[in-house]
N, C-alpha and C positions, 0 to 999 in steps of 0.2 A: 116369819117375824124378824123384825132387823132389829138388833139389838146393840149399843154402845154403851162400853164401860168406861166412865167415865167420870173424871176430874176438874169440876168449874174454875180450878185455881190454875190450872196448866192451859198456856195458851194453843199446844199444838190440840189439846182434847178441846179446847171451845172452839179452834179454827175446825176441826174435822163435825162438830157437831151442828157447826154453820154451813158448811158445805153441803150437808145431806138434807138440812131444812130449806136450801135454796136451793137445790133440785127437786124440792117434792116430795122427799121422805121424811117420814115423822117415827125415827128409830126410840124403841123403850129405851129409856135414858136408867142406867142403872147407877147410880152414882157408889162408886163400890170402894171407896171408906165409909161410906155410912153405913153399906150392904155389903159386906166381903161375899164372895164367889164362894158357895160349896165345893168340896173336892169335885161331883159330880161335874157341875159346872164349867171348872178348870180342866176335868178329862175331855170334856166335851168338847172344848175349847180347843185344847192341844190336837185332837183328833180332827178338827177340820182347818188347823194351820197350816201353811203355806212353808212350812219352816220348822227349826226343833222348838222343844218346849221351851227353851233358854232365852228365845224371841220374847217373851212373856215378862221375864226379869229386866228390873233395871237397878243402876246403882250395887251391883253385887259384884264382889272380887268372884275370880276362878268360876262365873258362872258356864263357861264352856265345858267344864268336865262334869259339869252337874247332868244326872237324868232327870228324867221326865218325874219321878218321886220325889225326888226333891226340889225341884224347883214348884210342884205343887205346896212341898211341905212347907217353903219357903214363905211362900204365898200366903197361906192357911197363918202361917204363925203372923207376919208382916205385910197384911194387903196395900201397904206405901210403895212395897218393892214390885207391885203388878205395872207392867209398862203399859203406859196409855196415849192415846185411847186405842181401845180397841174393840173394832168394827163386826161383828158377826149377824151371819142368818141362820136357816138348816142348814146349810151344804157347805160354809168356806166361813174362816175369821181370817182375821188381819190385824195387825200391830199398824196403825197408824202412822207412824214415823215414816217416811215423813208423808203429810197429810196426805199428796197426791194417790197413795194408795188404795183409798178408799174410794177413788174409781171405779173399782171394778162392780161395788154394789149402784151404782148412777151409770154407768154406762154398761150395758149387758156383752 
């Protein structure tokens, strides 16, 4: 199941969520300030990134030295600071930035 968390007021989360409907996919739209991510869900997440869990954050000083606990805690406490969009199925996510990344779920 293809799943996108996402933000209608962010142009790069409507460009990437345009992309994936003009290929053909019809990705769960989780719109995640209305729905914040359980911690499960951000584990889940960080565990099929491409990258550390910091890729996740945005808008945050010194997010480099943060782990992986924190920047879920981060999360958990402020879902404004989850960067988006971001692209997941079972096997792999992706931080969107920039859009073209989202490639890899459109072309195998």
């Amino acid at each position: 199941m293809l799943r996108i968390y996402h933000n209608p007021r962010c142009s790069k989360s409507r460009a990437a969520l345009a992309r994936l409907q003009e290929a053909g996919l019809e990705p769960e739209i989780i719109k995640y300030l209305e729905t914040p991510p359980h911690r499960s869900q951000l584990e889940a997440i960080i565990a099929k990134l491409d990258g550390p869990a910091s890729a996740l954050l945005r808008d945050t000083p010194d997010v480099k030295n943060m782990n992986d606990d924190a920047v879920i805690t981060a999360i958990l406490t402020e879902p404004k600071l989850l960067q988006r969009p971001i692209v997941e199925d079972d096997t792999r996510a992706v931080v969107g930035r920039p859009t073209e990344r989202i490639e890899v779920f459109i072309t195998p």
